[in-house]
N, C-alpha and C positions, 0 to 999 in steps of 0.2 A: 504494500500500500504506500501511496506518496504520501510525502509530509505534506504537513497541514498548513498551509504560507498565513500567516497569523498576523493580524495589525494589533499594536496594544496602543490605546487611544486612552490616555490619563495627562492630569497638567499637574500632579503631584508629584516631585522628586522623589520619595520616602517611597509610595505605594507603585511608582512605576517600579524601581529599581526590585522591589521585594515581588513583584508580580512575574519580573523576567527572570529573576534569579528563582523562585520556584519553578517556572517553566524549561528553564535548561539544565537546572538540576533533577528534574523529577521525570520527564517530558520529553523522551529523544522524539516523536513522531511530531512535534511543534517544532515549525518554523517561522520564529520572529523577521518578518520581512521587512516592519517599520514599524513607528512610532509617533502621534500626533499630538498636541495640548492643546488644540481649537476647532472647536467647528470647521472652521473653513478649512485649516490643514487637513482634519481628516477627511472630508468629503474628495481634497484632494490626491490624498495619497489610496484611497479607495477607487478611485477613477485607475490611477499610474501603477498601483501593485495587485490587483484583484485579487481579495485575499479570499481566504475560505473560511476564517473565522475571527472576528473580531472582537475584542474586549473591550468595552467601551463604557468611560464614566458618564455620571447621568449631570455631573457639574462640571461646566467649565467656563472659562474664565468669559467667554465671550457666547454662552447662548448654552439651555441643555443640550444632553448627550442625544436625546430626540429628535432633533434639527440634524443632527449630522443624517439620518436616515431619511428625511423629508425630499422629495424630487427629484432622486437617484433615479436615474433610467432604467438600473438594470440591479437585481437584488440579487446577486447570486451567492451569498456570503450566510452565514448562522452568528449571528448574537449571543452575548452572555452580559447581563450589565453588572456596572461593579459602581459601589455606591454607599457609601456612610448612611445612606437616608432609606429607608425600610418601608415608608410610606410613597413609593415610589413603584414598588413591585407591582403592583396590577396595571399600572400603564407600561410597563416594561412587558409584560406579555402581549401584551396589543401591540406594540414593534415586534414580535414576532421572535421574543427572546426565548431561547431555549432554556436560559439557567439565568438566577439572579443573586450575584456573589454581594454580603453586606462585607465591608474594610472592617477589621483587618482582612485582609484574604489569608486563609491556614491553608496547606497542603490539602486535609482534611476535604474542606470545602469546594478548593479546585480539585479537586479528583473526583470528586462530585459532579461539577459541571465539566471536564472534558470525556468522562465515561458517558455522558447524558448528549455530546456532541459524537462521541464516536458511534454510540447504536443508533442516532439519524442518519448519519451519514453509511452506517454498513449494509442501511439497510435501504435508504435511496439507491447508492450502489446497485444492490442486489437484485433490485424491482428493474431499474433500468436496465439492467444486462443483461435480463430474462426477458422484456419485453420489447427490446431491440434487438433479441438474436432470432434467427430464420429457424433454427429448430429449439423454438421454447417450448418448456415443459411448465405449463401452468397449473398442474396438480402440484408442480414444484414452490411455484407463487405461490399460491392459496395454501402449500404445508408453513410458510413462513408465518402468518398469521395476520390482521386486520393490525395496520399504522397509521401513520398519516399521511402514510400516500395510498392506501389500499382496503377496501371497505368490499362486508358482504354484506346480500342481504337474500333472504330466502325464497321471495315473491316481488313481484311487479303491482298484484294488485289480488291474488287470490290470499284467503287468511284462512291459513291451516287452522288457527284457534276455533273459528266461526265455521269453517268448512262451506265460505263464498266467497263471493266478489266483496272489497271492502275495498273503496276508491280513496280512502285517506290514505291506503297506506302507496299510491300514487302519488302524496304529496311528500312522503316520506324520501321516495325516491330523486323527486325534484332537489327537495333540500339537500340529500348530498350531492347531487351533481353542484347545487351552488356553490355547497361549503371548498368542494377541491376547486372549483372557479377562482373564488376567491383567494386561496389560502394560494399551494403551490401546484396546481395540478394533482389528478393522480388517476387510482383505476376502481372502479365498481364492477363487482358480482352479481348479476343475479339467480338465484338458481344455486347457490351456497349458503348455508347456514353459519349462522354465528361461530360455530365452531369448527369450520370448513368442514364441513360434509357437502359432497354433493348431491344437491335433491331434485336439478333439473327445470327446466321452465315447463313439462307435460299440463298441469292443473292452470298457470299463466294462460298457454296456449289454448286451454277447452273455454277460456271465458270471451273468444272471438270468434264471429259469424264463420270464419277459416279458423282452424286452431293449426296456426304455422307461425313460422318465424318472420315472414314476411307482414303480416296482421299485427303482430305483436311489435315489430319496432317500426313500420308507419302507426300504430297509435302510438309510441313514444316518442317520435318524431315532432307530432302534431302535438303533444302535451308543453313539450320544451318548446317548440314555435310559438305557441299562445304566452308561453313564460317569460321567455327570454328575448324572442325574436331568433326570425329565420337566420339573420347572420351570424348568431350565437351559436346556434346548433351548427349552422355550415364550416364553420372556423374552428369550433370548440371541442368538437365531439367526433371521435370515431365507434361507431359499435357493431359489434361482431360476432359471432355465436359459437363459438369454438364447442366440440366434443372434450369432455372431465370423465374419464371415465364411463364412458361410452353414455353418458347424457348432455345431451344441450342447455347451455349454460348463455346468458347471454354478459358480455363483458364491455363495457362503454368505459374509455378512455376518455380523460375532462383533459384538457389542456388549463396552463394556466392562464385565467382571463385578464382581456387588457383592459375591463372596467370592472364596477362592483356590478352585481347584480345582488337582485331583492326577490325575493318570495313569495308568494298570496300564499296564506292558508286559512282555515275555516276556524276561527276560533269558540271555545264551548258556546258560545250562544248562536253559535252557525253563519258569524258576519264574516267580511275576506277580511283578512289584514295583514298588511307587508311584513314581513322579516327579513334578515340577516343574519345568515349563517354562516362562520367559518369552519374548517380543519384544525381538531388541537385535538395531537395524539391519534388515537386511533377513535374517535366520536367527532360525529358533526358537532358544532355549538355554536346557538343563538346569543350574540351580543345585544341587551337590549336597552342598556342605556343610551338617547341618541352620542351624549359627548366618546362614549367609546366607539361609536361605531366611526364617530364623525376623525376619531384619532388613528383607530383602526385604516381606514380608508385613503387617509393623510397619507401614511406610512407607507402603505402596500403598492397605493397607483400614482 
């Protein structure tokens, strides 16, 4: 595996020095490629070194650590923030931090956050190498388990509970296409159970006039077109039906979106109302305060 080209982004003398000297003492798979103390320096050395993970305080001298992620063209990096300030951690996951280190930094603590950087990244890795090679084994996928790039789910629309048709759990479906939109991409199952078993799209398929596969993803087609819009689906989505085990399975790949998108669903008194779902972890999840989502949104596009 390559090293990890790493920016440490603090304007503190004391907690830089202690931060790098943990990382090269403890750390051969880190590599310190640079180091910033302002906003603007590090939006700048993030453009000029493309790191892959970034440490970044949440105070500096000329604007929060916040700002340094705001209007970045291209996010291709993971987060950790580092920060004396504790009441700061829930807007630190809305930038999309993976881990949130309070000063002092211990060993302890970063070893915490880069084992918490290294099984995203093994396991990004691993999805992508499966699903860009010509002979993938996606029984192999689905044995790795549900992330946040990788989601099942058992039905489109039939509910084995109920033993019918139940059209919310077609909103179910929506919402994670939005949540990997949003967040970084990723891939949905259907016709896998929570626990990766394969159970098929056959019960899917008996609830249309045809029970094929062609029936079943023109009405998903048309479900996302009324949602999203046609160029959403056209640009965003591939899906496919591959054999698991000698059952059909249907598998749509989300790309990751270059807007936000929003959600109608029916809420208990049965009125629509917009959401906003992202990817965290291996669960879709609703931001419902607006100033997070409005922070969330900042950050992401």
């Amino acid at each position: 595996m390559s090293k990890i080209k790493t920016l440490l982004i603090e304007d503190e003398k004391i907690s830089l020095i202690t931060l790098q000297s943990l990382l090269h003492k403890h750390f051969e798979e880190i590599e310190v490629v640079g180091t910033a103390g302002t906003v603007r320096e590090s939006k700048e050395k993030i453009k000029s070194l493309h790191p892959d993970l970034i440490f970044l305080d949440i105070s500096l001298p000329d604007g929060e650590g916040f700002e340094v992620l705001n209007g970045l063209e291209r996010k291709s990096f993971e987060v950790i923030f580092t920060t004396a300030h504790e009441q700061y951690a829930l807007k630190a996951f809305d930038f999309f931090a993976i881990h949130y280190l309070v000063k002092p930094v211990t060993f302890e603590r970063l070893n915490t956050a880069i084992d918490r950087y290294q099984e995203l990244r093994k396991s990004d890795e691993f999805n992508e190498r499966l699903l860009q090679s010509d002979a993938v084994d996606l029984s192999e996928l689905i044995a790795h388990g549900e992330n946040n790039r990788l989601e099942f789910k058992s039905s489109f629309r039939w509910d084995y509970r109920e033993n019918k048709v139940n059209k919310k759990l077609e909103e179910v479906i929506l919402k994670s296409i939005a949540a990997f939109s949003n967040a970084k991409g990723g891939v949905l199952f259907i016709g896998v159970d929570d626990s990766g078993n394969t159970i098929g799209l056959e019960k899917d398929f008996s609830t249309f006039k045809q029970a094929n596969k062609d029936h079943f993803e023109l009405h998903l087609r048309n479900l996302v077109n009324t949602e999203y819009g046609v160029p959403f689906t056209t640009n965003n989505l591939n899906v496919s039906f591959p054999l698991i085990r000698s059952k059909e399975v249907c598998m749509i790949e989300i790309r990751q979106g270059l807007e936000p998108v929003y959600t109608t669903v029916t809420d208990k008194s049965g009125s629509p109302v917009e959401r906003f779902y992202v990817r965290s972890g291996n669960t879709s999840q609703e931001l419902i305060k607006p100033s997070r989502i409005m922070t969330y949104i900042k950050a992401r596009f």
